[in-house]
C-alpha positions as CSV (number, residue, x, y, z in Angstrom):
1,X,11.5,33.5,-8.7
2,X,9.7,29.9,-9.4
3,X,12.1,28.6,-6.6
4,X,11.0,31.4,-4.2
5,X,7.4,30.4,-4.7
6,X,7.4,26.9,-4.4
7,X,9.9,27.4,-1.0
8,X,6.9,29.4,0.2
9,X,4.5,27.6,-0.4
10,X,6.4,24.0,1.2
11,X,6.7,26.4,3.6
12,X,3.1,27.2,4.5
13,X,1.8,23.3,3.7
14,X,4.2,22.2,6.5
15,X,3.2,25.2,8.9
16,X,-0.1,23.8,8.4
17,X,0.5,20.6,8.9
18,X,2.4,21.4,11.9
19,X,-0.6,23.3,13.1
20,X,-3.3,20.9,12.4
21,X,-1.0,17.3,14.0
22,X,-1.0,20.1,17.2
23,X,-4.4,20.7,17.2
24,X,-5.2,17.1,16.6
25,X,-2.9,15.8,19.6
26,X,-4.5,18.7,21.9
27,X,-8.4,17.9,21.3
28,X,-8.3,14.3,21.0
29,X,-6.2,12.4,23.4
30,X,-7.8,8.8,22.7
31,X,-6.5,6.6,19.5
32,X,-9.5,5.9,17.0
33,X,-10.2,2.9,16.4
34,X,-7.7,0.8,14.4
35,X,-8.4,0.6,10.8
36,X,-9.7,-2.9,8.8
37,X,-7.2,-4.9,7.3
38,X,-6.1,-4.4,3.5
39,X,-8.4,-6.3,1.2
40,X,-6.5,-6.9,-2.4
41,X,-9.0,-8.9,-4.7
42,X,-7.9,-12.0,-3.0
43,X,-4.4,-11.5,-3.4
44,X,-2.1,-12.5,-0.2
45,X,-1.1,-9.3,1.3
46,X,1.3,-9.6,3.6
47,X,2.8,-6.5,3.4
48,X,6.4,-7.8,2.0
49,X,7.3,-6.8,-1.8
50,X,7.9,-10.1,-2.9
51,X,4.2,-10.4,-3.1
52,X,3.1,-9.7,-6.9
53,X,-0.5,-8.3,-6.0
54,X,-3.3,-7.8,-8.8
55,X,-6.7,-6.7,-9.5
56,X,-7.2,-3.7,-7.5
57,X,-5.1,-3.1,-4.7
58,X,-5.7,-1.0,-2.0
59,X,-3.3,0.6,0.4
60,X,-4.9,2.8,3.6
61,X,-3.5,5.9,4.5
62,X,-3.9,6.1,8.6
63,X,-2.6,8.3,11.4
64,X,0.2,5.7,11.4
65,X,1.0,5.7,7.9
66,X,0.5,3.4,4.8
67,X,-0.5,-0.1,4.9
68,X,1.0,-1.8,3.1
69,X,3.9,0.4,2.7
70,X,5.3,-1.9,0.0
71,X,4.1,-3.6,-2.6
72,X,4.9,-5.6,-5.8
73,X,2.5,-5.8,-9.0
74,X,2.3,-5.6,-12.7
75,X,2.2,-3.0,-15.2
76,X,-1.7,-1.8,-16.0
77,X,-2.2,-2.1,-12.1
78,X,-4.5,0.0,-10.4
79,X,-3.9,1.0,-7.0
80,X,-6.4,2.7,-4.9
81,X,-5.1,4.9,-2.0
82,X,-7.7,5.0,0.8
83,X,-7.8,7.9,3.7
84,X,-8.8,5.7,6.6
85,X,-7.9,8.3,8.7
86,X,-9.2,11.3,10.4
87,X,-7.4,14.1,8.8
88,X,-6.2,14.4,5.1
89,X,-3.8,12.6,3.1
90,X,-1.8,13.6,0.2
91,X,0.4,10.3,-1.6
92,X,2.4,11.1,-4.2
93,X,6.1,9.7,-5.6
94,X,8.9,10.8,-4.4
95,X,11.5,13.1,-4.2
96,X,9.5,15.3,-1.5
97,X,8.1,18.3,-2.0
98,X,8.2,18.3,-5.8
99,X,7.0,14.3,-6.9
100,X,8.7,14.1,-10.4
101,X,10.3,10.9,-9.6
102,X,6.7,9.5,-11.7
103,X,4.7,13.4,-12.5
104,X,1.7,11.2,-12.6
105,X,1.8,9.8,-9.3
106,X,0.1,12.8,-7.9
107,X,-3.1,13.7,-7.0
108,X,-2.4,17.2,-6.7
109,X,-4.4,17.8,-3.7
110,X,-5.0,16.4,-0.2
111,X,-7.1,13.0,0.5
112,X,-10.2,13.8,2.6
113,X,-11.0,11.6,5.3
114,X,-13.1,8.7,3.9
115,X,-12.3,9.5,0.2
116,X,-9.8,7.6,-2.4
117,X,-7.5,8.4,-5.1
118,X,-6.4,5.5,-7.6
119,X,-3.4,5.4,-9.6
120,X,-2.7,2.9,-12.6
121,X,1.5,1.9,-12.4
122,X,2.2,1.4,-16.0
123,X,6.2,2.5,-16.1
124,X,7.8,-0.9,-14.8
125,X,10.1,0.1,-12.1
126,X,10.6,1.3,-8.4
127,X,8.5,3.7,-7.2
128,X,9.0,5.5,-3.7
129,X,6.5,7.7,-2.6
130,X,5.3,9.5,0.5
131,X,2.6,11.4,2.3
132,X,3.2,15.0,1.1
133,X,1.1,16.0,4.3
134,X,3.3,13.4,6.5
135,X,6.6,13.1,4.4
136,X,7.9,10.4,6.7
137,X,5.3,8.4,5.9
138,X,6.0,6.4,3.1
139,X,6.0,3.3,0.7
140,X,7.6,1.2,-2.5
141,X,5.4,0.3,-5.5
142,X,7.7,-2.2,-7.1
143,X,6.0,-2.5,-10.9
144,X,7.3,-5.8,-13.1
145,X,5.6,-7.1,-16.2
């Protein structure tokens, strides 16, 4: 019974998501503007892994998905996921639909346009994760100590 709910209702989100990215692509045929670039408290941010960010680090979630889609930092790290887009954003860890790979790592709800969720790594590891809105859209938190 549990199963056959949460089939349904993966079932409806990606209707809906399928609906809205339709929608989207039908009213607005021009590209907004691109977003800024990543700011990390300084850090160097080049988008590889082997980067150990710190402070607060950001990661924007656009129309073209995460940026940066990888990152390296240490445990009590607190990473703030930014909807630089024009439609919502859900990030969450992986496996898709059902992000148990780190329960935490979950807002439980979509992203508005404009608005932030943060998340503090403290479980060394790897962490994949995804857009639950956009599951091909996706990213590495690699967390040392």
């Amino acid at each position: 019974m549990k199963f056959k709910f949460v089939l349904v209702i993966a079932s409806v989100l990606f209707i809906a998501a399928a609906c809205n990215r339709n929608s989207a692509t039908n009213q607005n045929t021009q590209n907004p503007p691109p977003p800024p670039a990543a700011s990390n408290s300084g850090q160097s941010n080049s988008g590889q892994a082997s980067d150990i960010l710190s402070g607060e680090v950001k990661i924007l979630m656009t129309q073209n998905g995460l940026n940066p889609a990888k990152i390296k930092v240490k445990t009590g790290t607190k990473v703030t996921f930014i909807n630089n887009d024009t439609k919502s954003h859900w990030p969450a860890s992986n496996p898709h639909p059902t992000h148990t790979d780190l329960p935490g790592f979950d807002p439980k709800a979509a992203i508005a346009p404009g608005q932030s969720w943060s998340y503090t790594f403290t479980a060394v590891g790897i962490w994949k994760f995804h857009d639950h809105l956009e599951p091909t859209h996706g990213g590495t938190v690699t967390v040392i100590e």
